[in-house]
Each structure stands twice: as structure tokens, then as C-alpha cells.
N, C-alpha and C positions, 0 to 999 in steps of 0.2 A: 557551772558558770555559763556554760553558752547555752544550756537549754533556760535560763532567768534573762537572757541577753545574746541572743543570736544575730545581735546588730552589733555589735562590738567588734572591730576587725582585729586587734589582736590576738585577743581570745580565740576567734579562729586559727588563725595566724599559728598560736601555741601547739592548738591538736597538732596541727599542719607537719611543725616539728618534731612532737612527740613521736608522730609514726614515721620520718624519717630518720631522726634517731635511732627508734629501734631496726629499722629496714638497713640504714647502712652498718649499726656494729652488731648485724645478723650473726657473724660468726661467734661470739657469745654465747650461743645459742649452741649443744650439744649436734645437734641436726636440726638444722634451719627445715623448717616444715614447707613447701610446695606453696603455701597460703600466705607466708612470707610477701608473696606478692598486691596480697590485700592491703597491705600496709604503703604503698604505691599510689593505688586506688583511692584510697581513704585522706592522705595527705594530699593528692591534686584534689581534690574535693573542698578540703579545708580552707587550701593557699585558692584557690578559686572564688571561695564565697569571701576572705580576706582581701583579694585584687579587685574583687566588686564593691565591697565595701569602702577601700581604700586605696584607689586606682590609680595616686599618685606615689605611692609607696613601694619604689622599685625593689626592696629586700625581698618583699612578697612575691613582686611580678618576677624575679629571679629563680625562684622557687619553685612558683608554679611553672613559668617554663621548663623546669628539670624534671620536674616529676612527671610533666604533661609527655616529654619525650620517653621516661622511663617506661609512661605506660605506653605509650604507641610500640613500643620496642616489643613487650609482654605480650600486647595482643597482635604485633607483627602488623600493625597497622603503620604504611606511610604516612598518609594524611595527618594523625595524629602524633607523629616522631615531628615532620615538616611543620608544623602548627606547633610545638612547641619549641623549635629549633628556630622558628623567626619569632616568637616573642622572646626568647632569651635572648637574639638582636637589639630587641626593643629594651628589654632590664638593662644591657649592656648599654645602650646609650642612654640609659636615665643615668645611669649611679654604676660606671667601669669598673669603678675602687674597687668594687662590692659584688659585683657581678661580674666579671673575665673570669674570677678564682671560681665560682660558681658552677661555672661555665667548662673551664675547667677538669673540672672532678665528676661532671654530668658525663664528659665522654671518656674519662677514665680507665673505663675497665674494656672497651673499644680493643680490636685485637692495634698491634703499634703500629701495623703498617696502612691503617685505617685512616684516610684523607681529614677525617673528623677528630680521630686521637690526635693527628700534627699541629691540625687547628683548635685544640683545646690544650695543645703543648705550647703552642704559638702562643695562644693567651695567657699564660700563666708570664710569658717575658712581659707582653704589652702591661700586665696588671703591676708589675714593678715599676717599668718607664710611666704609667702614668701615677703614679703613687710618688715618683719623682719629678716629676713632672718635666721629663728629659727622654734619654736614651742608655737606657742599660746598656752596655758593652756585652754583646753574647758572647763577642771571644775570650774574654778574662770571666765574667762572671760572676766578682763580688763585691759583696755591695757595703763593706764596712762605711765605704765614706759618705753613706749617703744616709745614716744614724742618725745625724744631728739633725736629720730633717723632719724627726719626729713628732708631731699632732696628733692632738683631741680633740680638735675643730674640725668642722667645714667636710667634706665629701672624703678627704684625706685621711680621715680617723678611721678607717675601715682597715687600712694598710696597716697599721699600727697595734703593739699589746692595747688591751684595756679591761673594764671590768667583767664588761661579754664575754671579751676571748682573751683571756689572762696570758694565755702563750699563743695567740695569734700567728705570728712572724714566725718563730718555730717550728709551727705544726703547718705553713705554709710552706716553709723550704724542703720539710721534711716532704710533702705530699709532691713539691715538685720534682725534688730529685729521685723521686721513685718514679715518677713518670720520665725522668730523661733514662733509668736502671733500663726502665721498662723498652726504652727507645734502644738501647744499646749504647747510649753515648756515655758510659761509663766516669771516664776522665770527669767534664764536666758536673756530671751527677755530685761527682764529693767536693769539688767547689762549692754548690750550692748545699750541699749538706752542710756542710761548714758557717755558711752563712746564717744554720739556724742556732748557731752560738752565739751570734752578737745582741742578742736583746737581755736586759738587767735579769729578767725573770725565767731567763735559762739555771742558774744552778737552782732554780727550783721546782725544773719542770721534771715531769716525771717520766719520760722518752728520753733522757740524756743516754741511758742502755744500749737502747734501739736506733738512736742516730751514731751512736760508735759502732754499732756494728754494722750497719750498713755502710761507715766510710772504708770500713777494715776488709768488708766483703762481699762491695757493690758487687763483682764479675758474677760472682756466684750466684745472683739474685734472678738475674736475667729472667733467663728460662722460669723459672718460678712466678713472678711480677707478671708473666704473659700468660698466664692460665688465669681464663675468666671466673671458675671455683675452685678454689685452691682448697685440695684435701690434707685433714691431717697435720701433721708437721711442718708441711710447705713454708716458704716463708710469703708472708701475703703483705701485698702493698698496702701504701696509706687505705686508701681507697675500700678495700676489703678487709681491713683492719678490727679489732675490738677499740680502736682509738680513732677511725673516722669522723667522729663529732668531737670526743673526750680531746681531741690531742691539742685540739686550740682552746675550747671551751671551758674543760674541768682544771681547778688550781691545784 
């Protein structure tokens, strides 16, 4: 399809995904191969000819900001970490909804005491209060009453299940409370794990397993959640997951 129509920015857009899909649920993968990293390379390529194409189209510009940082990371290059670290500034004020969670998961796997893990921890609160268009209570932390604020319109449908990401909201709470495991703040982490049971399309998601057991055995994770390749039986965060994409996306 893109070599008939190499002007089409979705189409791009799609490789784009394709190879970070496979890149982030790498551990699928028996041993993830060294080359693994090409898959990095190839999707900033794609979300690149896609933001050129489609330069008002912050999902994109989201994207390629993370990948673009991914790769400066790979090749140990600042310039190219800092250059994609301020256009996800830029995704971030096209379309928040959409891009903080993005943002996110891009410094993720970040060791926790990493200035940029707190500020991609940060974000994950900011992308609630704006999704409410309020202030999340960090000290309490849940968010039942704020359901009924649910949309499929307007910038706001990003916060919310839908056909894209059938368990959205789920596999959100779930990736942020592994990143608070991962912080140490235990307590709060199963508040918000919790919080990924209030949407209709929880007794049918397929993580119900994997979030009981992380409320049951957040302490235990810690240490585990902070190893940036987790061997073996480890237990590995959203983020390094075979459910990195799947966990909002697949029904």
C-alpha cells in the first residue's frame, strides 16, 4: 500500500506502528535479537514521513517524538534524545489527552530516580486532570466520580474506552500504577490499580489476572519493575510487557 501511495500519511503512520508494536512487546520474542533495535529506526522514519505529510496530526507528532528520543538513546546521542524530547512538548500541547500518556511510557523504563521518569510520572497525573478538566486529588487518588464524565467527542475521547482501545482506561491505570510500583509508592500504586476496574469493559478484559495480582503483590514488584531487561521469570512492568500495546488495544 505505501509503495502505490507513498503520499498517504496514514499508511505511513500504520508501518510507523507496526514496528513499535513489535519493538515494545519484544519480550514475546524467545530472545529479543540486538536488531530489535531496528525496529526504533524504521518507525521514527515512518511517524516522520507521516508528520510531514500530516503536520497537524498531533497522534503522529507524539510518536515520532518518542521514537526520535528512543533513538538518540540507542545511538547515545543528545541532540537527537533533546530534539525529540521538545517536540513531544510540542505533541503535548497539540492534543495533552493523547499525548502526556505517550509521554509517559516513552520515559518509562528510565531508572525511577531519573528527573525524566518523575516527569513522565508527573504526566500521567496531568493526563487525568486534563481529561477532567479539573484536579485529580493526588492524595486520595480515585477517580470513580469522575465516570460519568465519559466522551467520544472532541480532544476528550482519547481519555476514554473506545473502538481503537477497547480497554483504554484499564491498561492506563494499569501502566501507571506500575510506574508508581516502580517509584516505590506502593500504597498509592493499588489505589490506582483499582481504578482500572471502573470502566463497563473490565469483566472483559483480559489483564483482570495481572491487575489482582499486582494489588495482592505490589511490594514484591519493586525491585523487579526497576530492571531496565528483565530476565526470565522476572516480573516486568507495563511497559516491558507482552501487553504493551495489547493491553488497551486488543478486545
Amino acid at each position: 500500500a505505501y509503495l502505490k501511495n507513498p503520499n498517504a500519511p496514514m499508511t505511513a503512520a500504520r508501518i510507523g506502528w507496526l514496528h513499535t508494536w513489535r519493538l515494545s512487546e519484544r519480550s514475546r520474542m524467545e530472545s529479543p535479537p540486538a536488531t530489535i533495535t531496528d525496529d526504533i529506526v524504521l518507525a521514527r522514519k515512518y511517524f516522520g514521513e507521516a508528520v510531514h505529510l500530516a503536520p497537524k496530526e498531533s497522534r503522529f507528532l507524539g510518536f515520532y517524538a518518542s521514537l526520535t528520543m528512543a533513538e538518540g538513546a540507542v545511538h547515545k546521542d543528545e541532540a537527537i534524545t533533546r530534539k525529540g524530547y521538545f517536540t513531544m512538548n510540542d505533541a503535548i500541547s497539540a492534543w495533552p489527552e493523547f499525548n502526556l500518556f505517550t509521554a509517559g511510557i516513552s520515559v518509562a523504563n528510565l531508572p525511577a530516580g531519573n528527573e525524566l521518569f518523575q516527569e513522565g510520572l508527573d504526566r500521567q497525573w496531568e493526563n487525568l486532570d486534563v481529561c477532567v478538566d479539573g484536579t485529580l486529588d493526588r492524595a486520595d487518588g480515585r477517580f470513580a466520580k469522575y465516570m460519568p464524565l465519559e466522551t467520544h467527542e472532541g480532544k476528550n475521547r482519547a481519555c476514554w474506552d473506545s473502538w481503537h482501545a477497547p480497554h483504554n482506561l484499564s491498561g492506563f491505570f494499569l501502566h501507571m500504577g506500575d510506574m508508581l510500583v516502580k517509584k516505590g509508592d506502593v500504597a498509592k500504586a493499588r489505589v490506582v490499580y483499582e481504578n482500572a476496574k471502573l470502566p463497563k469493559s473490565y469483566a472483559t478484559w483480559k489483564l483482570r489476572d495481572v491487575l489482582e495480582d499486582r494489588i495482592a503483590h505490589a511490594q514484591n514488584y519493586v525491585e523487579d519493575f526497576r530492571k531496565t531487561d528483565p530476565k526470565g521469570k522476572e516480573k516486568r512492568p507495563f511497559w516491558n510487557s507482552t501487553f504493551g500495546c495489547t493491553g488497551c488495544h486488543a478486545d
